[in-house]
Structure formats: structure tokens, C-alpha cells
Biotite code that builds the C-alpha atoms (Angstrom):
import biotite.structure as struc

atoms = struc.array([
    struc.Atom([11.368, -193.344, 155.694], chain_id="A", res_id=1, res_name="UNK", atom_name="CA", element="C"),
    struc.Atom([13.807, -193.605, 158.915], chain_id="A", res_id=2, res_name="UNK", atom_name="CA", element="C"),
    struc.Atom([12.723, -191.925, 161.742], chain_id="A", res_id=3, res_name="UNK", atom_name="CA", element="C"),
    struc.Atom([15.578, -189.585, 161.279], chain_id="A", res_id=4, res_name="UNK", atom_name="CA", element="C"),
    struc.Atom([14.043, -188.433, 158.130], chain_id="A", res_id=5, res_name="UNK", atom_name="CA", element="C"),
    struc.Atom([10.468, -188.148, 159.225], chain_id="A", res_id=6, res_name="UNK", atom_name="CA", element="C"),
    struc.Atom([11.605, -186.058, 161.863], chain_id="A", res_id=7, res_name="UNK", atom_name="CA", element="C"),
    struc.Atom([13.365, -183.656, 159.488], chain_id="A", res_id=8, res_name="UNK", atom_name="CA", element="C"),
    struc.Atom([10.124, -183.632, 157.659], chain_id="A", res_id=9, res_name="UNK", atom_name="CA", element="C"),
    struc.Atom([7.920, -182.696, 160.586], chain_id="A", res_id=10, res_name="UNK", atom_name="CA", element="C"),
    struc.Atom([10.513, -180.205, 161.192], chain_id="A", res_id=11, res_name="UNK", atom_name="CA", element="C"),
    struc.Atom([10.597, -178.623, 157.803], chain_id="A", res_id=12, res_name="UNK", atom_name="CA", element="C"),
    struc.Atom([6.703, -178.758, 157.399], chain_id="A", res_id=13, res_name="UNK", atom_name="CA", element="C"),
    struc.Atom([6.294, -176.963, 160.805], chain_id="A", res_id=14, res_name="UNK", atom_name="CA", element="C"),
    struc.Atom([8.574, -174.185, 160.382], chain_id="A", res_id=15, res_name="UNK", atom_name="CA", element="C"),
    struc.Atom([7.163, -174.125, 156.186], chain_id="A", res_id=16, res_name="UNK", atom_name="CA", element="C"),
    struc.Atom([5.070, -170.274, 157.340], chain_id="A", res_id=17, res_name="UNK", atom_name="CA", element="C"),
    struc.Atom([8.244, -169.517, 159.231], chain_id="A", res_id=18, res_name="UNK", atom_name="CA", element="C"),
    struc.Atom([9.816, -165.785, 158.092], chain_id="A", res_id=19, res_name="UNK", atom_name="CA", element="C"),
    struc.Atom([14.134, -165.917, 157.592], chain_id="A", res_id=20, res_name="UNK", atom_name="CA", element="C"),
    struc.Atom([16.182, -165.536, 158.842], chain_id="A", res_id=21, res_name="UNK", atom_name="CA", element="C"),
    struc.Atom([15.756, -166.843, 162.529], chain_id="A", res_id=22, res_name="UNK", atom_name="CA", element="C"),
    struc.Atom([17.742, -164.900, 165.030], chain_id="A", res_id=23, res_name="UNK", atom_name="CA", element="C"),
    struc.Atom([17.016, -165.681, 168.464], chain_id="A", res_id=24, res_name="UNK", atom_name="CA", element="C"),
    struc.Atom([15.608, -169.335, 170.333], chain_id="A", res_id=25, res_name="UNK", atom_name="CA", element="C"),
    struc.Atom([12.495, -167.374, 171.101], chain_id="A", res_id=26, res_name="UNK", atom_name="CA", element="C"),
    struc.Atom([11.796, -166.462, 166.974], chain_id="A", res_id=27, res_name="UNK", atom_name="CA", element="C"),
    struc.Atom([12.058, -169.994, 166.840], chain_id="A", res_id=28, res_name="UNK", atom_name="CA", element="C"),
    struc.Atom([9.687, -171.453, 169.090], chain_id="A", res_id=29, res_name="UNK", atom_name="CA", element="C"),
    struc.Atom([7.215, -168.237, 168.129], chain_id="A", res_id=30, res_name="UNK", atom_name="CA", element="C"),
    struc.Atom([7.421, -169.703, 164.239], chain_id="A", res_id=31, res_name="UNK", atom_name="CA", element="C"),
    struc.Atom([6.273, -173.044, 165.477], chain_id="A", res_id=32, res_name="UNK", atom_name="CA", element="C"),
    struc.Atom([2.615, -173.329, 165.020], chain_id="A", res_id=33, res_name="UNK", atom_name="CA", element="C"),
    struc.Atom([2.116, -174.390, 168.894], chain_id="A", res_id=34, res_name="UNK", atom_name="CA", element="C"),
    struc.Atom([5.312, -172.303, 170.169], chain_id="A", res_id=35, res_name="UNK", atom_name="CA", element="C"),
    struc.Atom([7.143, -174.503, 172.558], chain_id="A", res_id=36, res_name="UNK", atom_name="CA", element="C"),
    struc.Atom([4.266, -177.379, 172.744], chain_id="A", res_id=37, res_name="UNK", atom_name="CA", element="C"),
    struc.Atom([4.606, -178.413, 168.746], chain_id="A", res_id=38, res_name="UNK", atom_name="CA", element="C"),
    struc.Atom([5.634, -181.719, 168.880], chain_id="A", res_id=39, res_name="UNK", atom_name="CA", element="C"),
    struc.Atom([7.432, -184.075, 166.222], chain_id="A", res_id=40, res_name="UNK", atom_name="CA", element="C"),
    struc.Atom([6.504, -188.033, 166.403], chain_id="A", res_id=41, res_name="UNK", atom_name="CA", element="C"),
    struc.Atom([7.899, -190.818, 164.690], chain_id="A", res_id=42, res_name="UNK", atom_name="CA", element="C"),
    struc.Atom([8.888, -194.302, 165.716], chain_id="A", res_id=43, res_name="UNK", atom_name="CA", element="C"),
    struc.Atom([9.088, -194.582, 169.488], chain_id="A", res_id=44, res_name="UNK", atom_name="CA", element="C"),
    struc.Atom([10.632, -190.683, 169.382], chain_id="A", res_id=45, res_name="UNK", atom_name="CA", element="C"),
    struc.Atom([9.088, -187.425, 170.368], chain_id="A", res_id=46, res_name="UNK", atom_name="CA", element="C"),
    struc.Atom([10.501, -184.859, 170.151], chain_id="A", res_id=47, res_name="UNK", atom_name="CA", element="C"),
    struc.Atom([8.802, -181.285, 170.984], chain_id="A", res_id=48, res_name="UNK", atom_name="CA", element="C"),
    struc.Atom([10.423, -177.657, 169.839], chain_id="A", res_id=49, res_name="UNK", atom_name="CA", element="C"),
    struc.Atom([10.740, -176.616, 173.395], chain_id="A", res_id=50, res_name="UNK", atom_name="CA", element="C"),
    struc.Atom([13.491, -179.604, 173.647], chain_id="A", res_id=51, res_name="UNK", atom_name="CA", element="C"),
    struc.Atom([15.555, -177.696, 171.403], chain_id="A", res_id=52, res_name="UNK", atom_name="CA", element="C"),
    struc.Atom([16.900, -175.362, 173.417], chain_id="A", res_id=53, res_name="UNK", atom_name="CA", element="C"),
    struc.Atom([18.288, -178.619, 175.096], chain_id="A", res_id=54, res_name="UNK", atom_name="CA", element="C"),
    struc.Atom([20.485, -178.904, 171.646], chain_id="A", res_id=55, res_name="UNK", atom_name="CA", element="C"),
    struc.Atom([20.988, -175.433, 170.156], chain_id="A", res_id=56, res_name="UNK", atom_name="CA", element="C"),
    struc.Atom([23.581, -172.916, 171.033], chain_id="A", res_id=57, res_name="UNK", atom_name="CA", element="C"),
    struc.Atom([23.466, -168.747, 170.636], chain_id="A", res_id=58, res_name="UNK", atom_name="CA", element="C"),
    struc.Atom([26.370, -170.150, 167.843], chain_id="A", res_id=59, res_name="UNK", atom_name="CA", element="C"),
    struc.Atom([23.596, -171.738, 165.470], chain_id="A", res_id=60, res_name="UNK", atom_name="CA", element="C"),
    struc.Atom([21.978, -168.305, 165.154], chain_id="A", res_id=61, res_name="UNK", atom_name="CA", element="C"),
    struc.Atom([20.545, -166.968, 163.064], chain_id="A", res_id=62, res_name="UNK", atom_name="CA", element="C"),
    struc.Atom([19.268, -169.876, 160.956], chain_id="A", res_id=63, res_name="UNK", atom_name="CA", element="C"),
    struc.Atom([18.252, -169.039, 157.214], chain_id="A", res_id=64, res_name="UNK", atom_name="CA", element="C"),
    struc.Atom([15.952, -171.977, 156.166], chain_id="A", res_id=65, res_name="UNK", atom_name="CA", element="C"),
    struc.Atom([13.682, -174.673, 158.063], chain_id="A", res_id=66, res_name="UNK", atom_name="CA", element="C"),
    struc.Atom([16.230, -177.132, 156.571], chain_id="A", res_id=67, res_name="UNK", atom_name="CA", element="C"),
    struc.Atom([19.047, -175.501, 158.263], chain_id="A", res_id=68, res_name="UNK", atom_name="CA", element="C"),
    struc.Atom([17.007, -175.745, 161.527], chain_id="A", res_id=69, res_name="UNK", atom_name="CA", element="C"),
    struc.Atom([15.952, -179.296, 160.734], chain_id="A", res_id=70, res_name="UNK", atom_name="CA", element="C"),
    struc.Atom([19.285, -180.685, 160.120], chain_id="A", res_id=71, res_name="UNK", atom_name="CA", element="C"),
    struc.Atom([21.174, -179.520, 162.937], chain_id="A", res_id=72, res_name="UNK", atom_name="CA", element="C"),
    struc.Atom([18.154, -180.490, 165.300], chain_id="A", res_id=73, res_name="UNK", atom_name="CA", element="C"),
    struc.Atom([18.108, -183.750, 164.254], chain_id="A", res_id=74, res_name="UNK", atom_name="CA", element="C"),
    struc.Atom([21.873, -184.267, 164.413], chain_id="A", res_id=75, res_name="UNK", atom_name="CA", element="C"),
    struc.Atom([22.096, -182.721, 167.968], chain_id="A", res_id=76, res_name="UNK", atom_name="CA", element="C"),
    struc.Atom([19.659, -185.328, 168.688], chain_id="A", res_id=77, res_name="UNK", atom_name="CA", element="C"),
    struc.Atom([21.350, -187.976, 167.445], chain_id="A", res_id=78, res_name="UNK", atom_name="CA", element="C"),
    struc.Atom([18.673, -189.308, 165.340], chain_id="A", res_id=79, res_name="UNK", atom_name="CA", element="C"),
])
């Protein structure tokens, strides 16, 4: 598995007791099992949630699945 895809995983998994849709930043770091501390590792990359209001805009609201949220995190990233 790249280290694109485990990301996406880790992503996916963490957000898997989240309730959609997601409106706001703040719904999305409060359905993160450790808020803005949850942290994603794989390969030399970490990447915590709280870094994704470095790559979200108010346009990617509101998000309707984990995948959604996964996939555009990862490609802001530039995994």
C-alpha cells in the first residue's frame, strides 16, 4: 500500500463513527477521535487533523462521507 493510500485509510477509519454530513472545520476535528491531535502516520509522513485546516477551504463544506474528506485531504497534500 503507498503511503498515499494508507493515509486515506487512516483517514477513513478515523472519521468511520463520524455523523454526515460535515458542515463546518470544527464538526470535523470534533468527529476525530482525538479532535485536532489525531494523527495519521505512514512512511516518513505525518500528518495530524489539525493540519487540515492548512488544506481545506469554507468551499469543501459540507462533506458527506469520510471518503469525500479523505480524498480531498490527501490530494491537498499532495500525497
Amino acid at each position: 500500500m503507498s503511503v498515499k493510500e494508507e493515509i486515506r485509510a487512516q483517514i477513513v477509519g478515523a472519521l468511520s463513527e463520524a455523523k454526515f454530513p460535515i458542515k463546518t472545520p470544527e464538526e470535523l476535528l470534533g468527529a476525530m477521535p482525538q479532535g485536532a491531535e489525531t494523527t495519521c502516520r505512514a512512511g516518513g509522513v505525518v500528518l495530524k487533523a489539525a493540519d487540515a485546516g492548512k488544506v481545506l477551504t469554507a468551499s469543501d463544506f459540507p462533506f458527506l462521507s469520510a471518503e469525500q474528506v479523505a480524498d480531498t485531504i490527501v490530494e491537498r497534500a499532495g500525497l
